[in-house]
C-alpha positions in Angstrom: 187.7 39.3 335.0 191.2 41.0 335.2 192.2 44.5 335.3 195.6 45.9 335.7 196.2 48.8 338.0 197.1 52.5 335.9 197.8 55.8 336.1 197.8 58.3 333.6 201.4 59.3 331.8 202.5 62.6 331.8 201.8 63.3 328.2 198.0 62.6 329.4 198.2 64.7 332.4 199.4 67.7 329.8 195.9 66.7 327.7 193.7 66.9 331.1 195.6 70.2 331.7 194.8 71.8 328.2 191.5 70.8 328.2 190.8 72.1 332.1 192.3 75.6 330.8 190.1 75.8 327.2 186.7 74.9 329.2 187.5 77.5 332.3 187.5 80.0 329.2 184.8 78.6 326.7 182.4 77.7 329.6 183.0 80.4 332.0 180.4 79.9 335.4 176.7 81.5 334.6 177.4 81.1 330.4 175.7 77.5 329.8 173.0 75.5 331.9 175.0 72.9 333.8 174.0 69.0 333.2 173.6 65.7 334.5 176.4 64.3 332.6 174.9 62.5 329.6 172.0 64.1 329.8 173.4 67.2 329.3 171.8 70.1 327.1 172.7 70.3 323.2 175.0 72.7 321.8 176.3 72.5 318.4 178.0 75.2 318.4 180.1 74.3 321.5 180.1 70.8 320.0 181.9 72.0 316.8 184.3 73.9 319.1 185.1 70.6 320.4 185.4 69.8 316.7 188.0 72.5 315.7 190.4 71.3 318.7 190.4 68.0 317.5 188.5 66.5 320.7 185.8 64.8 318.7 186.1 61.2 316.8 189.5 61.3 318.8 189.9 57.5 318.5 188.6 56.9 315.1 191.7 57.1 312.2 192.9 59.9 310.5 192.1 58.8 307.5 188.4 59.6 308.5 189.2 62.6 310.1 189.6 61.3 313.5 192.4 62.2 315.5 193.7 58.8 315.4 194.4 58.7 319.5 193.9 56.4 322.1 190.6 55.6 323.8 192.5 56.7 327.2 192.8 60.2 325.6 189.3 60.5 324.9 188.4 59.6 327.8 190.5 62.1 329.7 188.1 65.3 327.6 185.1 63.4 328.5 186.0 63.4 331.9 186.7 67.2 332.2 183.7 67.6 330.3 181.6 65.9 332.6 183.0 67.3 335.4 181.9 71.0 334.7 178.5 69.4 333.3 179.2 70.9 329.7 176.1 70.8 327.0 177.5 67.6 325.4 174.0 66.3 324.0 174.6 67.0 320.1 177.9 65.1 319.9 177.9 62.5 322.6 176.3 59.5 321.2 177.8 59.7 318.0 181.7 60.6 319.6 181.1 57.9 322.0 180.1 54.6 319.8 178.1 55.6 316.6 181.4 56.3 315.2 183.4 53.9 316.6 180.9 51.0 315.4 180.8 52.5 311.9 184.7 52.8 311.6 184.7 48.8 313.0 181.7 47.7 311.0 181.1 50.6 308.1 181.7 50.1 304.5 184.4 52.2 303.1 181.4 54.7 301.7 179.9 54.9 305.2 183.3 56.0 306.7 184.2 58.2 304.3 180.8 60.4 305.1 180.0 59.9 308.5 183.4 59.8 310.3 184.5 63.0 309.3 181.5 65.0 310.0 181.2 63.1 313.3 184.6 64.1 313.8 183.9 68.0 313.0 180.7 68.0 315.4 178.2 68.1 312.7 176.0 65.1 313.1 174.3 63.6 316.0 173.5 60.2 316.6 170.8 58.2 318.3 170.3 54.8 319.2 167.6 52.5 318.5 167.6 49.7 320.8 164.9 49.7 323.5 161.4 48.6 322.7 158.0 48.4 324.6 158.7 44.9 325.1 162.6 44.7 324.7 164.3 46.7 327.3 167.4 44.9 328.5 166.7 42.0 326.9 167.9 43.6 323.4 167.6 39.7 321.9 163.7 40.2 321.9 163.4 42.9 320.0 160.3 42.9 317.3 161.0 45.8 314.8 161.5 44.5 311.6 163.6 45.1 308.8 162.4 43.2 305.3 164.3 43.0 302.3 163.4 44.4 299.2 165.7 44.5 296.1 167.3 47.4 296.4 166.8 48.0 300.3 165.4 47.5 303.3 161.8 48.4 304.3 161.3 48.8 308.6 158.3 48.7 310.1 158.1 48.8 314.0 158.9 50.7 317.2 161.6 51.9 319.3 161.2 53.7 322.7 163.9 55.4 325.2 165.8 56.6 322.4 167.6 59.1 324.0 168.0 62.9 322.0 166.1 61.3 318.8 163.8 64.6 318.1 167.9 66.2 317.6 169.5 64.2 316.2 170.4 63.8 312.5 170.5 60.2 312.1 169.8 56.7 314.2 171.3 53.9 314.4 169.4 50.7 314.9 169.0 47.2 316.0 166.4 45.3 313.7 165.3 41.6 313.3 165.7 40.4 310.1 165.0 36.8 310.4 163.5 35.1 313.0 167.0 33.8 314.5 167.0 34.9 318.5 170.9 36.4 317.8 171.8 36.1 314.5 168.8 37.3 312.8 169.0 40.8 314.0 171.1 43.3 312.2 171.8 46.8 312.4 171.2 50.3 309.9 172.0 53.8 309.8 168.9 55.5 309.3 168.0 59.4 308.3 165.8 61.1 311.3 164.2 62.8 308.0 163.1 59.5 306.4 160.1 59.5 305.3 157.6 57.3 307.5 159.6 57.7 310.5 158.0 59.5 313.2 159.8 61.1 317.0 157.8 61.6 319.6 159.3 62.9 322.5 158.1 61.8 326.2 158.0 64.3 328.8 159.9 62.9 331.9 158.9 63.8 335.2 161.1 66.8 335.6 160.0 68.7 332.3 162.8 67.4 329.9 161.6 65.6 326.5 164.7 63.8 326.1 163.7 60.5 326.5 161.9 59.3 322.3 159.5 57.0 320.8 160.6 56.2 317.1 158.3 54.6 315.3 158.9 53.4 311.5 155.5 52.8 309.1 157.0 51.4 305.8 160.7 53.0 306.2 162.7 52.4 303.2 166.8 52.4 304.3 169.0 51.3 301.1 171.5 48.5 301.4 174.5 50.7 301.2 173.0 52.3 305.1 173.0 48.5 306.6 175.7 48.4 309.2 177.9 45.5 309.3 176.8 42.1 307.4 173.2 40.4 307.7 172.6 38.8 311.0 175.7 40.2 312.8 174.1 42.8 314.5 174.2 41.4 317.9 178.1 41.3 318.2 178.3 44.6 316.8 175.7 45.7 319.8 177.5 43.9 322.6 180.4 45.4 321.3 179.0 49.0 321.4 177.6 48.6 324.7 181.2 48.3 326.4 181.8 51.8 325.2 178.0 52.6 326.6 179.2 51.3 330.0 182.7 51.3 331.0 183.0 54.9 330.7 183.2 58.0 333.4 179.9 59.0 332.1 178.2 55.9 334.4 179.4 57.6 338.1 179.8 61.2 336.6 176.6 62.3 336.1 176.3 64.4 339.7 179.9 65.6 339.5 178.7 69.4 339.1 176.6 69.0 342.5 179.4 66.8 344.3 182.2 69.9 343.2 179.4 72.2 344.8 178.7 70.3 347.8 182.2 69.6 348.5 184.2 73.4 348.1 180.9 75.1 349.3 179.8 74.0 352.5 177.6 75.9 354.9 180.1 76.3 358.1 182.6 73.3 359.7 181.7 70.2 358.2 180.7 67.9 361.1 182.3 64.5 361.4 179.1 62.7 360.1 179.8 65.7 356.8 183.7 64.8 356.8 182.5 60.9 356.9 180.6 60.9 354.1 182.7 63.8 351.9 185.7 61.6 352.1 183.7 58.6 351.2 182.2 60.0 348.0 185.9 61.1 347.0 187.3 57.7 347.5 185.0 55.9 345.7 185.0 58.5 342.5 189.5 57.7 343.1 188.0 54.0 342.9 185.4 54.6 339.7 187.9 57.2 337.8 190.7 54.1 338.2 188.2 51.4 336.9 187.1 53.3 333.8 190.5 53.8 333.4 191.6 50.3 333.3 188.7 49.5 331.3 189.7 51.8 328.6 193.7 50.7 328.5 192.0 47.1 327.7 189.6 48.5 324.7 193.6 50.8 323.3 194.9 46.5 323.5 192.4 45.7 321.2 190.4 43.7 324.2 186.4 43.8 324.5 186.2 44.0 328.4 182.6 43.1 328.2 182.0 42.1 331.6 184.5 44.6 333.2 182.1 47.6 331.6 179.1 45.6 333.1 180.4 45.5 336.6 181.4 49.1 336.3 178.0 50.0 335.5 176.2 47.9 338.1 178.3 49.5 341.5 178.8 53.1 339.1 175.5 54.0 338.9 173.9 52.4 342.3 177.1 55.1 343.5 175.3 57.9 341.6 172.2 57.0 343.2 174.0 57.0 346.7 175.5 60.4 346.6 172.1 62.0 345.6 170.9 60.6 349.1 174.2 61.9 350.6 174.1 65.3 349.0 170.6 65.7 349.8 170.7 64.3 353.6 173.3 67.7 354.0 171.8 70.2 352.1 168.8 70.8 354.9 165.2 71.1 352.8 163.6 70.0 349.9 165.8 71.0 346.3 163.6 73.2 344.2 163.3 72.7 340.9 162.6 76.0 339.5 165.2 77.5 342.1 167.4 80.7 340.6 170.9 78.6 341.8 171.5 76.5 339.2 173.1 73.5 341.7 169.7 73.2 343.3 167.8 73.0 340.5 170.0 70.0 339.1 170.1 68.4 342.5 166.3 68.1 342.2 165.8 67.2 338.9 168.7 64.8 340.2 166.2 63.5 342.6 163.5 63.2 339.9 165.7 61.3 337.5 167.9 59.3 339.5 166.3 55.9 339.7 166.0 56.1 336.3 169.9 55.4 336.0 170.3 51.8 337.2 168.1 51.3 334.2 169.3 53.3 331.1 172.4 51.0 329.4 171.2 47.7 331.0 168.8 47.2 334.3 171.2 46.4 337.2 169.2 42.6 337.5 170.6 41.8 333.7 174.1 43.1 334.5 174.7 41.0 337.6 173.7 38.4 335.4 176.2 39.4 333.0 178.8 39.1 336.0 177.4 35.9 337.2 177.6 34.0 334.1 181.0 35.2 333.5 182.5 33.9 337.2 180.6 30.7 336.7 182.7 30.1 333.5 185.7 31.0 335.2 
């Protein structure tokens, strides 16, 4: 594992500036309901906003209607975004890898009709990993995909697909022979297909983000299969660098940290100061990481491992400054509380163990690690 130290050049710092001055005046304080980060509301409007400015499909080439930029540059509007807790939800699956996978894997057709529209803030994307018995341990999954003569015919189920009941289309990982890795395989699927069914699952603090997907006798035509037969799981690992290497794994309490940290209730103490100037060096630390991570996917690398280690500490460091935030604040967050910073730090507090979990349980990526130092 190697990553080289980086800052960002000026031209980038003009970019973080630009976008900084559009969202003080698109998403002025009181207009939108702030979120967790990912798990953000859904906007299509502001999504399409995003669109128009050319801050969508940013990485993906221009002769798809992306802007054909760096992954750095993306990643420098997905951090501002993050940071002010915009309603991301419609967009960020399919900005983030649905449309990178398709513009590495797609046919020609499939670029020509997804990329652009993904590009514009008109689709949204969900994926269909997870199973009831195939969480982490994507190689196990059971939903198959059957071959027909013109198509493919899916019969299964897929659970924790995250924004399903919204989104427009799906794409996902299905066994199509009984090879552990090379028999699995991935498709683009229509949400409206017929014998495909969403069923949302409330989570504990009221949202129904979190989907079950279940396909009875789904037909999907060959010209929707994603990549070649069997080659799915390459195209997955690859995807799940861009899943978790990015700002969005020690982001997601930024709007509460901003809050904590500009708004606090008298002189901070020196237990306060102590842990403020912790949180802020280790976000210095994470914001650097991602950063390296992402000048390694513009070289054309597939930092694999680097993304898993950032998620493992990333998101245990999420987890952390909920306890911090909370050990400050003096009584219990209230969920249904008119300031909109407690009501996110409690469903914070109701959602937070769930994030060493979503992208890959912290036990498989240490794995990941371990395996990785043992061959070096």
């Amino acid at each position: 594992m190697k990553l080289s130290a980086t800052e960002l050049s000026a031209e980038e710092v003009r970019l973080r500036d630009e976008v900084r001055a559009f969202l003080a005046e698109r998403l002025p304080t009181g207009s939108y309901p702030l979120g967790l980060g990912m798990a953000a509301d859904t906007d299509p409007a502001f999504s399409r906003d995003l669109g128009s400015r050319g801050w969508l499909g940013m990485a993906l080439p221009k002769e798809y209607g992306g802007g054909g930029r760096s992954a750095v540059e993306r990643l420098i509007v997905v951090e501002e975004l993050l940071a002010v807790g915009a309603p991301i939800g419609w967009h960020w699956v399919a900005d983030r890898q649905s449309g990178p996978n398709i513009s590495n894997n797609g046919t020609i057709e499939q670029k020509q009709y997804f990329l652009p529209r993904i590009a514009r803030g008109e689709l949204s994307f969900a994926i269909g990993m997870s199973e009831p018995e195939a969480g982490s341990d994507l190689a196990s999954v059971r939903t198959k995909a059957v071959k027909i003569d013109d198509g493919w015919v899916i019969n299964g189920t897929k659970i924790w697909t995250s924004g399903a009941a919204e989104a427009t289309h799906l794409i996902g990982l299905f066994r199509t022979s009984e090879e552990r890795y090379g028999g699995l395989t991935q498709f683009i699927v229509d949400r409206n297909t017929d014998g495909l069914k969403v069923s949302p699952i409330p989570f504990i603090d009221g949202t129904r983000h979190f989907c079950e997907v279940s396909f009875s006798d789904v037909f999907v035509p060959d010209t929707m299969r994603l990549g070649s037969v069997g080659a799915g799981w390459g195209q997955n690992t690859a995807e799940l660098v861009l899943e978790r290497g990015g700002v969005d794994r020690w982001m997601s309490l930024m709007p509460i940290l901003e809050h904590w940290a500009t708004h606090p209730s008298g002189r901070l103490t020196t237990w306060e100061q102590a842990d403020l100037g912790s949180v802020l060096a280790r976000c210095w630390a994470f914001h650097g990481l991602s950063l390296s991570i992402t000048r390694a996917v513009d070289r054309g690398e597939s930092p694999t491992v680097e993304a898993a280690m950032a998620k493992e500490m990333a998101t245990r460091f999420e987890q952390e400054c909920i306890d911090i935030v909370v050990r400050h604040y003096g009584r219990t967050p209230e969920l249904d509380s008119s300031d909109p910073h407690e009501s996110l730090l409690a469903r914070a507090i109701l959602t937070g163990p769930a994030w060493t979990i979503r992208g890959g349980t912290t036990e498989i990526l240490r794995n990941i690690i371990s395996k990785a130092l043992i061959r070096a």
